[in-house]
SEFIZA-3560 file (N, C-alpha, C; in Angstrom, 3 decimals):
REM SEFIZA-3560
<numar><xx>-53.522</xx><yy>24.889</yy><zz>27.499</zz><atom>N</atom></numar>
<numar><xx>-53.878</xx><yy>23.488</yy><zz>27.534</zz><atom>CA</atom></numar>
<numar><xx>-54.765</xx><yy>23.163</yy><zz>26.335</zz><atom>C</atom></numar>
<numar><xx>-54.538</xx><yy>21.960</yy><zz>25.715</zz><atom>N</atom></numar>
<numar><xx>-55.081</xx><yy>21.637</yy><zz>24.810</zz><atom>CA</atom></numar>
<numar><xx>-56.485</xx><yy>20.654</yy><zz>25.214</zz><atom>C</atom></numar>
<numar><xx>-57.789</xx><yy>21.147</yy><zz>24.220</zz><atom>N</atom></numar>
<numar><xx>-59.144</xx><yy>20.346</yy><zz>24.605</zz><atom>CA</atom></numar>
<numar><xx>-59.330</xx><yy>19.217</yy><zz>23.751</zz><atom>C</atom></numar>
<numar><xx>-60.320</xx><yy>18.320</yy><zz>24.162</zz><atom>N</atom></numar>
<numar><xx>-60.720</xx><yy>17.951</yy><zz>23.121</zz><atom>CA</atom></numar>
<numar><xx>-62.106</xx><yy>17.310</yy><zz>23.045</zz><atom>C</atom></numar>
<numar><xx>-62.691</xx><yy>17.268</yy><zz>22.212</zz><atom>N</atom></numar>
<numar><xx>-64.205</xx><yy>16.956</yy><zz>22.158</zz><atom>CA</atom></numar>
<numar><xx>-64.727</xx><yy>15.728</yy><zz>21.681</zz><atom>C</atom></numar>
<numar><xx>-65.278</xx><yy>14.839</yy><zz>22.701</zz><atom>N</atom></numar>
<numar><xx>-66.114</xx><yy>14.028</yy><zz>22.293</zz><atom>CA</atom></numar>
<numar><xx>-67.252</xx><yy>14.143</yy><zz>21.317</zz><atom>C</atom></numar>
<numar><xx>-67.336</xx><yy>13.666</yy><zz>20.041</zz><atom>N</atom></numar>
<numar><xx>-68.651</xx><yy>13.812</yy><zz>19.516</zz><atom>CA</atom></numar>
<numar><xx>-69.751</xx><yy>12.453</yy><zz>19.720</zz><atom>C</atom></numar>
<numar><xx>-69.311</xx><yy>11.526</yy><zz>20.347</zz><atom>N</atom></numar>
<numar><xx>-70.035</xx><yy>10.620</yy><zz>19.945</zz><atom>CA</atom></numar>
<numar><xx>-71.347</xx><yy>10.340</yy><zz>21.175</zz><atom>C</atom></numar>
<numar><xx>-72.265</xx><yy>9.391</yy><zz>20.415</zz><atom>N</atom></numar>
<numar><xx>-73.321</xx><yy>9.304</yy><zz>21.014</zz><atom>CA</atom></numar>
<numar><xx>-73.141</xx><yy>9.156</yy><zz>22.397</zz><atom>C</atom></numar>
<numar><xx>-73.926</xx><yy>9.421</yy><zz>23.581</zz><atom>N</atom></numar>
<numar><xx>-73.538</xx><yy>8.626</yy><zz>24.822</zz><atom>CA</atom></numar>
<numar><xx>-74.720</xx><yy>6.856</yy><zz>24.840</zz><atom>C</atom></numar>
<numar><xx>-73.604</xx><yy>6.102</yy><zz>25.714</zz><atom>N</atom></numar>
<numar><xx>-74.121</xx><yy>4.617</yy><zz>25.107</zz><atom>CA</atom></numar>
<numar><xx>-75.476</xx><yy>4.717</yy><zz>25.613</zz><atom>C</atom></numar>
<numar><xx>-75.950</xx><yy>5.462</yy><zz>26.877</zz><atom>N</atom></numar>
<numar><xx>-77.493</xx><yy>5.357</yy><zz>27.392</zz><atom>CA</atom></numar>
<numar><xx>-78.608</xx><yy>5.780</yy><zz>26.664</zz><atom>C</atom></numar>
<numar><xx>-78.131</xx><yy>6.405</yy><zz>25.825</zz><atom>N</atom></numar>
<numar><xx>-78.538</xx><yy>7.466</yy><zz>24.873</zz><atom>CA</atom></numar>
<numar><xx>-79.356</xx><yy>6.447</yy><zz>23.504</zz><atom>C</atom></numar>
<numar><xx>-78.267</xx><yy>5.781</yy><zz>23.096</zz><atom>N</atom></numar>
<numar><xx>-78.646</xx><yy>4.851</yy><zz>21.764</zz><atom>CA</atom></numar>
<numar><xx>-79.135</xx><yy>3.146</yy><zz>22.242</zz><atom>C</atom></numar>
<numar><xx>-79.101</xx><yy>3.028</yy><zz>23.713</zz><atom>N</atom></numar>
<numar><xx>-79.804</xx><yy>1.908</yy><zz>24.254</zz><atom>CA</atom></numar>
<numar><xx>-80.691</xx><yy>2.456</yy><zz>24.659</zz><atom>C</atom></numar>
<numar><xx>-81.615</xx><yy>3.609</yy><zz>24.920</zz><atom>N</atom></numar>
<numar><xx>-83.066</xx><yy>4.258</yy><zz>25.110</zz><atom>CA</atom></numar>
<numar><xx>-83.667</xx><yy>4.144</yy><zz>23.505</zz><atom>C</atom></numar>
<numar><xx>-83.105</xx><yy>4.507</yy><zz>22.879</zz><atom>N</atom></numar>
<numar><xx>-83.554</xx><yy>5.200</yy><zz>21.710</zz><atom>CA</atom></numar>
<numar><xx>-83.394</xx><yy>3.620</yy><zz>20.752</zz><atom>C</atom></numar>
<numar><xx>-82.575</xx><yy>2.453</yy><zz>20.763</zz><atom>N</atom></numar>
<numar><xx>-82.829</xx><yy>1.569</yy><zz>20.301</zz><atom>CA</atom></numar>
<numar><xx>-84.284</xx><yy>0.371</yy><zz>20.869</zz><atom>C</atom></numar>
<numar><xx>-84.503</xx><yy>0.693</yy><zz>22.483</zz><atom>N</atom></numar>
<numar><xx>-85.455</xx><yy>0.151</yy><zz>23.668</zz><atom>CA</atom></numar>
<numar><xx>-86.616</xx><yy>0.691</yy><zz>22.552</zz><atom>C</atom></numar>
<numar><xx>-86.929</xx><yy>2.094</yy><zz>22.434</zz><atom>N</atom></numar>
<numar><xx>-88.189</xx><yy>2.667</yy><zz>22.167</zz><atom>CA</atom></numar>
<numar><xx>-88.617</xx><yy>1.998</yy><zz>20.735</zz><atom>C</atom></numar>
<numar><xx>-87.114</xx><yy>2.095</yy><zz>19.780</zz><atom>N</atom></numar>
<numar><xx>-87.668</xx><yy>1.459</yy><zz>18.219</zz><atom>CA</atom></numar>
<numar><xx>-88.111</xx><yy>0.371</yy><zz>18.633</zz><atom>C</atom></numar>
<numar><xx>-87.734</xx><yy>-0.761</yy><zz>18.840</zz><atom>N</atom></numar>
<numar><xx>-88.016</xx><yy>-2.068</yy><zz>19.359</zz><atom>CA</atom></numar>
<numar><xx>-90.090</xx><yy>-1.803</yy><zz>19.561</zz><atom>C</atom></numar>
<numar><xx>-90.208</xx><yy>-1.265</yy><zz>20.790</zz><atom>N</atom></numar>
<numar><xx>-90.985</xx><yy>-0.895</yy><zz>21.381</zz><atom>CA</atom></numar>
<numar><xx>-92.194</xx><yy>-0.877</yy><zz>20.165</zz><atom>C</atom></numar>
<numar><xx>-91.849</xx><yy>0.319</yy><zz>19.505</zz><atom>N</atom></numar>
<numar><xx>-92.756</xx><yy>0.802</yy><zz>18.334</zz><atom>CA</atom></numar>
<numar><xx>-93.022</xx><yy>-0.294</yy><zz>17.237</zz><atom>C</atom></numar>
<numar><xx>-91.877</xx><yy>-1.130</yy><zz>16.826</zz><atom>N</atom></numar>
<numar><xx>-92.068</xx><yy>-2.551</yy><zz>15.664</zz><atom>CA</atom></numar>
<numar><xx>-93.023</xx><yy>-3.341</yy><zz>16.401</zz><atom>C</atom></numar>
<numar><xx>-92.723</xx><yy>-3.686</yy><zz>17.551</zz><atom>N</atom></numar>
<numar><xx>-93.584</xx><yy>-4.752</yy><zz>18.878</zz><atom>CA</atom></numar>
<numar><xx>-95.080</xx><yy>-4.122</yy><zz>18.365</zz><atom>C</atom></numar>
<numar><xx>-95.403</xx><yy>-2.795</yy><zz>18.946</zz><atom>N</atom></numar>
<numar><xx>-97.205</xx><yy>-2.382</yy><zz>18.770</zz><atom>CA</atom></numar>
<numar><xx>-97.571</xx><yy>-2.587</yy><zz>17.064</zz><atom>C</atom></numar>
<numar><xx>-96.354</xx><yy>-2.183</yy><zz>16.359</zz><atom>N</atom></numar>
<numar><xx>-97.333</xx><yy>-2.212</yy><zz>14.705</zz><atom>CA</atom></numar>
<numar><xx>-97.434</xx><yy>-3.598</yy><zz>14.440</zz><atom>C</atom></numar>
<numar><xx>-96.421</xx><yy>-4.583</yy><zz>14.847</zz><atom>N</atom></numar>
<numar><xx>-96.717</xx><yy>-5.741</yy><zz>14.651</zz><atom>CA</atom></numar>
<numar><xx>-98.004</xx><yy>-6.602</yy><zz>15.254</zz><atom>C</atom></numar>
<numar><xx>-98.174</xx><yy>-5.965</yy><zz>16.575</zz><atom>N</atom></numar>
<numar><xx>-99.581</xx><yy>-6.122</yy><zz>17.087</zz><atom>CA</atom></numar>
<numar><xx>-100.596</xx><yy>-5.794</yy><zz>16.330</zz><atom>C</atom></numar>
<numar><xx>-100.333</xx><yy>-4.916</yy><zz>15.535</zz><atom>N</atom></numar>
<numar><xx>-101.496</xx><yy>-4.381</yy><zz>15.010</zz><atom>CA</atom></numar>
<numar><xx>-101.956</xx><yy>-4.919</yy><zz>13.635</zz><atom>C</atom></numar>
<numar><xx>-100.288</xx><yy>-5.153</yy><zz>13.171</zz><atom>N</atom></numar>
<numar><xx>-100.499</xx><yy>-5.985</yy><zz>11.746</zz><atom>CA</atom></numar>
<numar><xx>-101.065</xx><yy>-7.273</yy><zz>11.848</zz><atom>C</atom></numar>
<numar><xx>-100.873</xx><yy>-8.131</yy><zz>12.763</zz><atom>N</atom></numar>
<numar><xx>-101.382</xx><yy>-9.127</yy><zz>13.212</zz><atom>CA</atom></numar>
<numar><xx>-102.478</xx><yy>-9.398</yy><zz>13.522</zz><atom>C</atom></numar>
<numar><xx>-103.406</xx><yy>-8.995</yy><zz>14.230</zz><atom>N</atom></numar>
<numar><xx>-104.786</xx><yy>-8.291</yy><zz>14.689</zz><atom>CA</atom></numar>
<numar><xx>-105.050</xx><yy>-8.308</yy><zz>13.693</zz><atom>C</atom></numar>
<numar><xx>-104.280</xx><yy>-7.691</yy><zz>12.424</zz><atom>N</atom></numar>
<numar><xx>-105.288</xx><yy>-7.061</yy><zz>10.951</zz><atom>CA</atom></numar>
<numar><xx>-105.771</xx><yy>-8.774</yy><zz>10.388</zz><atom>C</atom></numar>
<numar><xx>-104.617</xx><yy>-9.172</yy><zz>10.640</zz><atom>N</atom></numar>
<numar><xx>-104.464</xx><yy>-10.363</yy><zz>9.653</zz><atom>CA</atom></numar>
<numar><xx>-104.939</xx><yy>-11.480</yy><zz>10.171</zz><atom>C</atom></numar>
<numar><xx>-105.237</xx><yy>-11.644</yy><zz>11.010</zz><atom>N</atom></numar>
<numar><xx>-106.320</xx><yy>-12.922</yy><zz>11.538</zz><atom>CA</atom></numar>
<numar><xx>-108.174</xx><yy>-12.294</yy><zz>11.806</zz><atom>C</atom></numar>
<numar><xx>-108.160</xx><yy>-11.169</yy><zz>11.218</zz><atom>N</atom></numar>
<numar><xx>-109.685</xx><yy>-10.478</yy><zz>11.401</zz><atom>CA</atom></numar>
<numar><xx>-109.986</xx><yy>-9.691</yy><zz>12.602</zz><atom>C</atom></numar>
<numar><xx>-109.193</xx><yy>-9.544</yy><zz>13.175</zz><atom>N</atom></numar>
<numar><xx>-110.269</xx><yy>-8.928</yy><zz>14.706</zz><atom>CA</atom></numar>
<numar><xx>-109.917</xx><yy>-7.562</yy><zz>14.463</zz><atom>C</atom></numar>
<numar><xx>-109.414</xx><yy>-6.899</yy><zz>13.529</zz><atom>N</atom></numar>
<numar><xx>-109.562</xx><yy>-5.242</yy><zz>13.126</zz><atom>CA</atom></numar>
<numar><xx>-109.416</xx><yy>-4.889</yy><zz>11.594</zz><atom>C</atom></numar>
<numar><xx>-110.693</xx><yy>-4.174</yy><zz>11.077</zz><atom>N</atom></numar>
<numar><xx>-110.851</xx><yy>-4.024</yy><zz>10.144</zz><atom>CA</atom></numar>
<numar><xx>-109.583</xx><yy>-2.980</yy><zz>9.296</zz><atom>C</atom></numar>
<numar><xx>-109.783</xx><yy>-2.538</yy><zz>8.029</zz><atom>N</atom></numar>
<numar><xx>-108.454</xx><yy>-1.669</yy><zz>7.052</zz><atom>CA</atom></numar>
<numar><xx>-108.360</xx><yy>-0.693</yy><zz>7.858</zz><atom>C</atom></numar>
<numar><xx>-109.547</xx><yy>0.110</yy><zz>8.446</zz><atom>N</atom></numar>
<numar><xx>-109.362</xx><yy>1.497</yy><zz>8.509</zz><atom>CA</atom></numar>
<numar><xx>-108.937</xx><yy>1.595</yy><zz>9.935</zz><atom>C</atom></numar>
<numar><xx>-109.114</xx><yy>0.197</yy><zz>10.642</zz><atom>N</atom></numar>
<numar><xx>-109.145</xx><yy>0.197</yy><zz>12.015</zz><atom>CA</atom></numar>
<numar><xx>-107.601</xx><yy>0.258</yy><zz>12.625</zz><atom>C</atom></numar>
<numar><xx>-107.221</xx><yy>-0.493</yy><zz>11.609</zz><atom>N</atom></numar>
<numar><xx>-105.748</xx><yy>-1.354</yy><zz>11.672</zz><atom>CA</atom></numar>
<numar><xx>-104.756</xx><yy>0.196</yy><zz>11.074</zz><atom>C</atom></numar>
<numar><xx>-105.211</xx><yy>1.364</yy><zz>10.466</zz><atom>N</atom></numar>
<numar><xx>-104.467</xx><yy>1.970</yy><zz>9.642</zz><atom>CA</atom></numar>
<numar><xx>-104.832</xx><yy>3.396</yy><zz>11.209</zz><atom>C</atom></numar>
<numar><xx>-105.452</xx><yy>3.519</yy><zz>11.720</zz><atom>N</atom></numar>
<numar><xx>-105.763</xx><yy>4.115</yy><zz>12.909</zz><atom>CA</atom></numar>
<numar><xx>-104.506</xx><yy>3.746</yy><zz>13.787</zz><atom>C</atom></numar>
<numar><xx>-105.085</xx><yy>2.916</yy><zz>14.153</zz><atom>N</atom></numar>
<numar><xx>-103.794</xx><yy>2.224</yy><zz>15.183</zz><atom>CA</atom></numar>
<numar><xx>-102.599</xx><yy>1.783</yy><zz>14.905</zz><atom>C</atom></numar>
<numar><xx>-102.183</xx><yy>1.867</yy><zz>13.985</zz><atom>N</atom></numar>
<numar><xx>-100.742</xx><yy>2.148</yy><zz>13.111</zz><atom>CA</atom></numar>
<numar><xx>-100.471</xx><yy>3.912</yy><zz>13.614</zz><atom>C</atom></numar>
<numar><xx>-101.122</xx><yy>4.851</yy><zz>13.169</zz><atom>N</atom></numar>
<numar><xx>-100.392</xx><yy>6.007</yy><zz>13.815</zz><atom>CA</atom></numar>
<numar><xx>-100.674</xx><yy>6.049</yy><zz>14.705</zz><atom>C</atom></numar>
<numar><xx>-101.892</xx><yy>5.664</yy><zz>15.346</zz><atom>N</atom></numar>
<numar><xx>-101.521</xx><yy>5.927</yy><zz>17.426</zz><atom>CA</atom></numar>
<numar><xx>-100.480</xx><yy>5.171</yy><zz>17.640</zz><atom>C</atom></numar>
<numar><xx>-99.755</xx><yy>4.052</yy><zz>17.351</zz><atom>N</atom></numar>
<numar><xx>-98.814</xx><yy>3.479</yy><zz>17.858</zz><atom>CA</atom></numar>
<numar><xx>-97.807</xx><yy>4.268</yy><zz>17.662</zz><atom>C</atom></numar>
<numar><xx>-97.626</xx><yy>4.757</yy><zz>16.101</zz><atom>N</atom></numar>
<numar><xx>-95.921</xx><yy>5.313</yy><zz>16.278</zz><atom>CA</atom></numar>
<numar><xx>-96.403</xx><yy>6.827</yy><zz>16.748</zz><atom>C</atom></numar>
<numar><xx>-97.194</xx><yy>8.159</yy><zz>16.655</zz><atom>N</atom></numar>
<numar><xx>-96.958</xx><yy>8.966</yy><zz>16.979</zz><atom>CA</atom></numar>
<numar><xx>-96.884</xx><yy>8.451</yy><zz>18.920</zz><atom>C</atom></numar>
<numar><xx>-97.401</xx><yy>7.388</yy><zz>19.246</zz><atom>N</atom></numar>
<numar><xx>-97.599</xx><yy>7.381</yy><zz>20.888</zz><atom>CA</atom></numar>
<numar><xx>-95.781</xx><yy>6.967</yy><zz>21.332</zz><atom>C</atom></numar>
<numar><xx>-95.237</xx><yy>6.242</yy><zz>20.439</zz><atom>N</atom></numar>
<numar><xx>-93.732</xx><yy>6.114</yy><zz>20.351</zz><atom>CA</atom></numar>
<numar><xx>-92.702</xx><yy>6.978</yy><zz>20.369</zz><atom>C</atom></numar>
<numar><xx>-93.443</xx><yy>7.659</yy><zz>19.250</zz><atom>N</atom></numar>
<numar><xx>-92.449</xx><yy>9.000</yy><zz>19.293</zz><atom>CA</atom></numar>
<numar><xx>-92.602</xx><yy>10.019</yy><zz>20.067</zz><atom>C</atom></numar>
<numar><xx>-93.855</xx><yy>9.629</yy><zz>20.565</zz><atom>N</atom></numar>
<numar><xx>-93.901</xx><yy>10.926</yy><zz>21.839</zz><atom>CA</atom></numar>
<numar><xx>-93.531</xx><yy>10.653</yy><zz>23.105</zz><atom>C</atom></numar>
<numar><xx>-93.416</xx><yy>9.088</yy><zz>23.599</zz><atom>N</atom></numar>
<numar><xx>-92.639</xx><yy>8.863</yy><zz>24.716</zz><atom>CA</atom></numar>
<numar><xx>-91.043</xx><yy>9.086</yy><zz>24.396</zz><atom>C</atom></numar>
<numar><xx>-90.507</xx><yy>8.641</yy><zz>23.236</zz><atom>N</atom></numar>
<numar><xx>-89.459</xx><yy>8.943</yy><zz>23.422</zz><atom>CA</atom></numar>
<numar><xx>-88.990</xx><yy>10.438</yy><zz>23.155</zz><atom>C</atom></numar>
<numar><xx>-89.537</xx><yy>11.100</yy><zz>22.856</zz><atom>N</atom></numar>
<numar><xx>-89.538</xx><yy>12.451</yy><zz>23.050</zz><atom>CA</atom></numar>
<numar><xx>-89.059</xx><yy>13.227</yy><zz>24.303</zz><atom>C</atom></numar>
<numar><xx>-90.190</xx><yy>12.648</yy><zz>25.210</zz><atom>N</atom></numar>
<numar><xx>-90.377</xx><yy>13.202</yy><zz>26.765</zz><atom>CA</atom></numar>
<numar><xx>-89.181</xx><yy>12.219</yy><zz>27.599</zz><atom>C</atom></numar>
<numar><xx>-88.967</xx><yy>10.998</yy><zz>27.161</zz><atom>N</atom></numar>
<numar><xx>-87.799</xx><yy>10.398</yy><zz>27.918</zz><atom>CA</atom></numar>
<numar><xx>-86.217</xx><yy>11.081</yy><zz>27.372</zz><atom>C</atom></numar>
<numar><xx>-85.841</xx><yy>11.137</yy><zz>25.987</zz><atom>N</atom></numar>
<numar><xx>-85.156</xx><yy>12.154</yy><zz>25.282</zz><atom>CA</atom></numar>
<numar><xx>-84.711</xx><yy>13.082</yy><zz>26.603</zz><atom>C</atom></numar>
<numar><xx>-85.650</xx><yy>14.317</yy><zz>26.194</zz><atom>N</atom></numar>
<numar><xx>-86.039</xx><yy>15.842</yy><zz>26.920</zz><atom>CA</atom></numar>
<numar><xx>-85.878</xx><yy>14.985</yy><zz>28.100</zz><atom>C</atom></numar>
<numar><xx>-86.104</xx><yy>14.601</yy><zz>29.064</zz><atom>N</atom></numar>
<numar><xx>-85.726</xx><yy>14.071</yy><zz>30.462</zz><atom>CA</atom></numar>
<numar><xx>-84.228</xx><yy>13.794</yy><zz>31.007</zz><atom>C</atom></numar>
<numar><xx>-83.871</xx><yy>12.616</yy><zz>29.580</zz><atom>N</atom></numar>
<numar><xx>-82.115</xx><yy>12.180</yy><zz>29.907</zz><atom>CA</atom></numar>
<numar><xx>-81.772</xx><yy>13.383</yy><zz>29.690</zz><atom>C</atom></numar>
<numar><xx>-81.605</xx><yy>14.044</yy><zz>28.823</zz><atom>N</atom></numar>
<numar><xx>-80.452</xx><yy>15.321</yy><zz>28.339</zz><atom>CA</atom></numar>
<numar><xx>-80.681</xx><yy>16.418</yy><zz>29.424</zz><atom>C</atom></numar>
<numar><xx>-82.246</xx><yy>16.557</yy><zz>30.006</zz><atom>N</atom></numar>
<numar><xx>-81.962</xx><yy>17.694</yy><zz>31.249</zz><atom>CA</atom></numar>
<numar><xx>-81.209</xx><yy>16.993</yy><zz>31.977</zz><atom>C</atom></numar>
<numar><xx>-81.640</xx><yy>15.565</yy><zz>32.538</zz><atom>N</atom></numar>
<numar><xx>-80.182</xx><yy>15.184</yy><zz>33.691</zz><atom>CA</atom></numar>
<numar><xx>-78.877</xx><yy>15.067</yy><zz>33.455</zz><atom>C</atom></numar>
<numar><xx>-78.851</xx><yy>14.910</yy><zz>32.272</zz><atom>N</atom></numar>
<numar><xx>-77.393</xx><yy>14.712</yy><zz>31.864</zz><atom>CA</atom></numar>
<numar><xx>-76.256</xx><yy>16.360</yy><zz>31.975</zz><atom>C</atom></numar>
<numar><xx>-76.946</xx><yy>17.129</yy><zz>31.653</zz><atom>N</atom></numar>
<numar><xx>-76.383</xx><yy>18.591</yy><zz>32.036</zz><atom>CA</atom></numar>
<numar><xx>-77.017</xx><yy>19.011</yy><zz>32.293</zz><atom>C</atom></numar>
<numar><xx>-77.632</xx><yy>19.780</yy><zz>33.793</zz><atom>N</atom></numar>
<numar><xx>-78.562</xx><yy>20.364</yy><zz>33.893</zz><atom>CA</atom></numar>
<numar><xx>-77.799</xx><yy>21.892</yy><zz>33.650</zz><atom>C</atom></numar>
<numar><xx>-78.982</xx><yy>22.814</yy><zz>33.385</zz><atom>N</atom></numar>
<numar><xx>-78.672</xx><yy>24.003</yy><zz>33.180</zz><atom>CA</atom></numar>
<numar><xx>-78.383</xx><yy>24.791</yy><zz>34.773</zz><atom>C</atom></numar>
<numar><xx>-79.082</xx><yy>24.108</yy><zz>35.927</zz><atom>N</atom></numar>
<numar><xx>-79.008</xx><yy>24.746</yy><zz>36.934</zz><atom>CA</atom></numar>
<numar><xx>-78.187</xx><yy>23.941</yy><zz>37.825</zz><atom>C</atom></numar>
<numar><xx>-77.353</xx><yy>24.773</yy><zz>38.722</zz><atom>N</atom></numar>
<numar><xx>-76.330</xx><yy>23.575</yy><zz>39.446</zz><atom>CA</atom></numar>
<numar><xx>-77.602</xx><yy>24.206</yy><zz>41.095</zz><atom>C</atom></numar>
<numar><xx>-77.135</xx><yy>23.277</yy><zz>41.504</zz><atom>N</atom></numar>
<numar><xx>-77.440</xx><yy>23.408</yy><zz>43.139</zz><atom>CA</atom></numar>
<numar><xx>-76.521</xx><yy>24.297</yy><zz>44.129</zz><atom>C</atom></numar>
<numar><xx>-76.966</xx><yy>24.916</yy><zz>44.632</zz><atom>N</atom></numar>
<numar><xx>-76.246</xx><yy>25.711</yy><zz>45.430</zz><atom>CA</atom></numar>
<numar><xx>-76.202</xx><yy>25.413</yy><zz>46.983</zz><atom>C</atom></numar>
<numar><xx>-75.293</xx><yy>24.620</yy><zz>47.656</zz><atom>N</atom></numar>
<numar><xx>-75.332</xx><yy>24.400</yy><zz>49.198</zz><atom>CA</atom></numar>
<numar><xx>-75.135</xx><yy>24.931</yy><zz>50.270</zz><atom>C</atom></numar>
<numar><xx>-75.669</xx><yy>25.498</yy><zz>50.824</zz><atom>N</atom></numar>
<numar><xx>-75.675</xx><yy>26.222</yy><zz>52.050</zz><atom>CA</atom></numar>
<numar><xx>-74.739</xx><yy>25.138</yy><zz>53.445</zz><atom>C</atom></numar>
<numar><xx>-73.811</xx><yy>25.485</yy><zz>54.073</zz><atom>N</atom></numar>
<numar><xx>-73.331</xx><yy>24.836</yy><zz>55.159</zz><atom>CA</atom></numar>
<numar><xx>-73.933</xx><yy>25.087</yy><zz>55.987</zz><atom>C</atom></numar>
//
């Protein structure tokens, strides 16, 4: 029998991962904004620029690592009757 292989993204996959970019433009823009009407100074505003994206990239990290264990788990369940 002949196989054949999907390579392509799965769609839940690139609507998480498009949710999170979104996500991450939303906080720097908060932040750029904030800069730019005064209520956070250069160094303040350049702080909270990387807490925003490393805090981005680390949720989507752990949501990532989450979908792909459910999506195949390595362990199946075993049922007892």
């Amino acid at each position: 029998s002949e196989y054949t292989i999907n390579m392509s993204l799965p769609a839940t996959l690139v609507t998480g991962t498009i949710a999170y970019l979104v996500l991450g433009i939303v906080l720097v823009g908060i932040i750029f904004s904030m800069r730019s009407i005064g209520k956070l100074s250069k160094d303040d505003a350049a702080v909270g620029n990387i807490v925003a994206v490393i805090a981005t990239v680390s949720m989507w990290l752990f949501w990532v690592c989450a979908w792909m264990h459910q999506w195949h788990p390595l362990i199946q369940p075993i049922y007892e009757g």
